[in-house]
N, C-alpha and C positions, 0 to 999 in steps of 0.2 A: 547139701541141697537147699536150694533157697524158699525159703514159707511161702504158702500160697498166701499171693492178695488179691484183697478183694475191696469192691467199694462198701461203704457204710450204710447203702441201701440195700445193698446185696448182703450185707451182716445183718441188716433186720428181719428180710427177707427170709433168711436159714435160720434164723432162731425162732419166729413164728413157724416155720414148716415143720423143726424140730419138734416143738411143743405141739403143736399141731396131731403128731406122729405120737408122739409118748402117750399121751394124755386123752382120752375121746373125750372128759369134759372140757378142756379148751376149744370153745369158738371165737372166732373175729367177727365183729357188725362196725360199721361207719359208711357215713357216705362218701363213696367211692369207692370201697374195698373191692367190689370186684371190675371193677370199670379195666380197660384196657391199658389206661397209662396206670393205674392199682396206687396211688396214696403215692406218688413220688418214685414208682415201680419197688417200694417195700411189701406192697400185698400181691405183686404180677406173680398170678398163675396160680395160683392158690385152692381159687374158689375150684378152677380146672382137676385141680387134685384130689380135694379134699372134701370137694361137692358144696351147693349153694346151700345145704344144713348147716355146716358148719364157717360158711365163710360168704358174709352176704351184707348185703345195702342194708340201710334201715332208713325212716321217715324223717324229713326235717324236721323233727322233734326232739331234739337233744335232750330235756328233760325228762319227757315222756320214757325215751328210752333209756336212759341213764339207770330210771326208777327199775324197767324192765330185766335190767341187766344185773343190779342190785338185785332183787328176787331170785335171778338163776343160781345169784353165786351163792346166797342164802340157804341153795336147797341142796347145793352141792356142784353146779358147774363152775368152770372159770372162765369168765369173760374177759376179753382183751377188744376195749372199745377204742377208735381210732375217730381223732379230731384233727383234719386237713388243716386247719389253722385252732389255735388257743383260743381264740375269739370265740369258736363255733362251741365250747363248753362254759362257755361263761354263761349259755342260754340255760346250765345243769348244774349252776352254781350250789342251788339249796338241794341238789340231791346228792351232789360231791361232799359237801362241806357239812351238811346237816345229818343226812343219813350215811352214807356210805363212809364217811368217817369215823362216825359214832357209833355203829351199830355194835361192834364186839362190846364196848365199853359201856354204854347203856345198857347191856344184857349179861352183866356180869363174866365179858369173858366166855358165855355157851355160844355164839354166834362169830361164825368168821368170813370175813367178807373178801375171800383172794380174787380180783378183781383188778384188771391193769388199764390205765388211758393214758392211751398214748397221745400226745399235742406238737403239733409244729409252732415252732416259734421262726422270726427271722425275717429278713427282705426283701427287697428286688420289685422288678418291673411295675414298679409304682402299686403297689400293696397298701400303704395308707395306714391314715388312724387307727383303723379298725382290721388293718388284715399282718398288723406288723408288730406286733407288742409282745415285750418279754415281761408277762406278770407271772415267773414262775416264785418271784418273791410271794403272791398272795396264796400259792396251795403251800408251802413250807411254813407260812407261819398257822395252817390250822391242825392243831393237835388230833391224831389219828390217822394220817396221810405220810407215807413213803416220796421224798422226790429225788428223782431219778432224773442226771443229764451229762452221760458219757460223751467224750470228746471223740474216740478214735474206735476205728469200725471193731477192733477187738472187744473193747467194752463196752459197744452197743451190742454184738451179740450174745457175751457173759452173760451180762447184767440185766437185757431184756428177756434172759430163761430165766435169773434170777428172780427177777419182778414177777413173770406170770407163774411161777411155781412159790412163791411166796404165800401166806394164810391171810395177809394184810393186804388195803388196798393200795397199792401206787402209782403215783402219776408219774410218768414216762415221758421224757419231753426233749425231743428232737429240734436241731438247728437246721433249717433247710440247707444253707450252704453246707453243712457236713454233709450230705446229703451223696455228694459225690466223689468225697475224700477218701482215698485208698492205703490201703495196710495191711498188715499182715493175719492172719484171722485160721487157726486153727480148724481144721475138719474135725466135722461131729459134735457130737454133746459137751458141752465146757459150760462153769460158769462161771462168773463174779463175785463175790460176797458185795453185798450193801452196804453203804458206810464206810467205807475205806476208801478217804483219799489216796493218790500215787503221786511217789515224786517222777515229773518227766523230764527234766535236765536238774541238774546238780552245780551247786554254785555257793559262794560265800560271802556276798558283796550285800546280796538284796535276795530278798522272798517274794515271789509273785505269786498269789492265789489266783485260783480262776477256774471257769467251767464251763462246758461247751464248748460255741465256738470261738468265746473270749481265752479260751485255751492256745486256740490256734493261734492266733493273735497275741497271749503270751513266749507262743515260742519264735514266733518271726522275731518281736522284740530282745530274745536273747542273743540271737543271730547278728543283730543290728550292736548290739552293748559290747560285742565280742568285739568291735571294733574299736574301742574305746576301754580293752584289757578290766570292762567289768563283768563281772560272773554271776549271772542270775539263777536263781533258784526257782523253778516254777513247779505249782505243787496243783495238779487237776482236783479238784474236788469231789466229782462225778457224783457222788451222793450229797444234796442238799441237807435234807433231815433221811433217818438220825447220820449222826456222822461222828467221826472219831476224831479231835482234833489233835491228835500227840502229834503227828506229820509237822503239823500247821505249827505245835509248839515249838517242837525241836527246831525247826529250820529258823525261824524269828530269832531263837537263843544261841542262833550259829549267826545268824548274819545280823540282827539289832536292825534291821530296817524291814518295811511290808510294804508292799503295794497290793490292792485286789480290784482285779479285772472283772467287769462285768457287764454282760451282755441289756441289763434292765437300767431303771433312773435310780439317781443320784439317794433323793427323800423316801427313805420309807425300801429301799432298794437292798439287795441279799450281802452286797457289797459289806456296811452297814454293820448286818451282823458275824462279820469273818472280822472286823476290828474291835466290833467291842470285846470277844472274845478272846482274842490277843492279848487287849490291853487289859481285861480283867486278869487275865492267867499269864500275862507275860511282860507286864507292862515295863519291869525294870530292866527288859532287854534291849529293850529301843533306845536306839543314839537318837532320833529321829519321829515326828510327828509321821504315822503312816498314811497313805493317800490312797485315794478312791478313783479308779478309772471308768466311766460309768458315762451311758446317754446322758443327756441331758434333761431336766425335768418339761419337757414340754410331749406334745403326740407327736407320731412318729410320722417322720411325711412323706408326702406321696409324690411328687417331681424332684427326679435328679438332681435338678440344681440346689435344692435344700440337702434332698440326702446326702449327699455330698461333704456337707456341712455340718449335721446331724450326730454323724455315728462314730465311735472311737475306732480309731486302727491302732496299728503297731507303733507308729509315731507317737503316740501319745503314752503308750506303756513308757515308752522311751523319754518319753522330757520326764514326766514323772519321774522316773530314777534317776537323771539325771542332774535334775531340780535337787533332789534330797543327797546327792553326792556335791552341791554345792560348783556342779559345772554349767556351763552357758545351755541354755534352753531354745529351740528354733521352735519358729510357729510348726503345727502338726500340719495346718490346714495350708502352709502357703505352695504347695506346689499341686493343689487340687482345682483341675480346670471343669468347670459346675457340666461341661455337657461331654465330659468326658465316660465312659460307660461302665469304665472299668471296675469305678466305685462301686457301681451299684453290681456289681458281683463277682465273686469271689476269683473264678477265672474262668477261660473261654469254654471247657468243659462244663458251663452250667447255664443247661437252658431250660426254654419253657414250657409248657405254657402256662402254673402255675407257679 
């Protein structure tokens, strides 16, 4: 019998409805949750279900309620707060970062703050500076904070019961284009453990790390290397912090080469720290200086014919390992016509209107 599948909206979907079911202290609040298109249709139906107590709008006030939602989970609820885009929690910066990260640790450990937010990250129909940023580098580097960014609808719904069943708080943070990627997804309660990389294809040539949907775009690249009899290794990272790097060692001590994919920039970027790591613990593996496949350090832009130009695809995973095997290199960018559409999303199965 062949596995139910399902899309990766529809896998967040059942694991909020899940939690939802198990747990009367789990509620969902963000704006939009209960809206008719529901968050990308991850929150569609919900409120219907589970009634507007437990599954409801809240004020453009991001901080204000952030604060609000910290409080519940202090007295014993769990919140699962939802940010339509990453932008819209940067307004909740110093209650993410200052309070709801600190609070178990500033209170000796009596205090536990299980508490989930969820953020889209990602692009498309001209989104912009401000609707398009993957700063999920800046919640992994603050101590007290879980980050969470499954690639495939199976371990979006594991690991988003894992997160809201959690005592800690974690950021959850979705790729929009995943959004409508389909797979294979188990019926009923399942979870994930945190922190555990996975290898998703197997190889000996070269190591690709990566997460989200620089995953995906890992794996078209292996697809494409197979043509050219090399054998890539790509290894999902799905947990930012904490995380277990043996995956990440072992494979580098098999193949002596790394590349890491990454959805954010270049400086200061999560890329960054999957090398130093490497090379602190594995440095003597490397035939080869490893490489960063990454935006580029500028904002993220808003017309086609820049995005276009902008953002890594699978071509670029690909000169990269091709560069460090010492074979001829093509431009990524030279077969991309700027008002072509395709660029700017993933495939014709992804529409809008946000």
């Amino acid at each position: 019998m062949s596995e139910r599948q399902l899309k990766y909206l529809e896998a967040i979907n059942e694991a909020l409805d899940i939690c939802l079911d198990r747990d009367r202290r789990t509620y969902l609040i963000g704006l939009g949750v209960p809206d008719p298109i529901g968050v990308f249709g991850t929150t569609k139906g919900l409120q219907e279900k589970h009634g507007p107590r437990r599954v409801f709008d809240m004020p453009v006030a991001e901080n204000a309620m952030t604060g609000v939602a910290l409080g519940s989970s202090l007295v014993g609820m769990r919140p699962v707060m939802t940010h339509m885009r990453l932008e819209f929690a940067m307004s909740a910066m110093d209650q993410i970062c200052n309070q709801v990260a600190k609070w178990h640790y500033m209170f000796g450990g009596r205090s536990k703050v299980p508490m989930t937010i969820r953020m889209m990250i990602g692009r498309g129909w001209g989104q912009g500076p401000q609707h398009a940023q993957s700063l999920h580098a800046w919640f992994a580097h603050v101590p007290g904070l879980k980050v969470v960014m499954p690639s495939s609808p199976h371990d979006a719904k594991g690991m988003l019961i894992s997160s809201i069943e959690d005592d800690n708080p974690v950021v959850f943070i979705e790729h929009r284009w995943l959004h409508t990627l389909q797979g294979p997804v188990p019926e009923g309660y399942y979870t994930v453990p945190l922190g555990q990389p996975r290898v998703v294809t197997e190889g000996g040539d070269v190591t690709i790390v990566s997460s989200s949907y620089a995953t995906i775009d890992a794996i078209k690249a292996t697809q494409l290397l197979a043509g050219d009899n090399i054998r890539a290794e790509v290894i999902d990272l799905r947990t930012l912090v904490p995380r277990n790097d043996e995956l990440i060692l072992e494979s580098v001590n098999k193949t002596g080469r790394l590349v890491v994919v990454d959805q954010g920039t270049l400086t200061g970027g999560f890329a960054g720290e999957i090398m130093a790591r490497v090379t602190e613990q594995a440095f003597g593996a490397l035939e080869c200086a490893p490489v960063r496949v990454t935006s580029p350090d500028y904002p993220t832009p808003t017309t086609r014919g820049l995005s276009n130009y902008y953002y890594a695809t699978p071509l670029h995973v690909v000169s990269a390992v091709r560069g460090m095997l010492g074979l001829p290199v093509d431009d990524p960018f030279v077969d991309v016509t700027p008002a072509d559409k395709t660029h700017d999303v993933p495939d014709n199965t992804f529409t809008g209107p946000f």
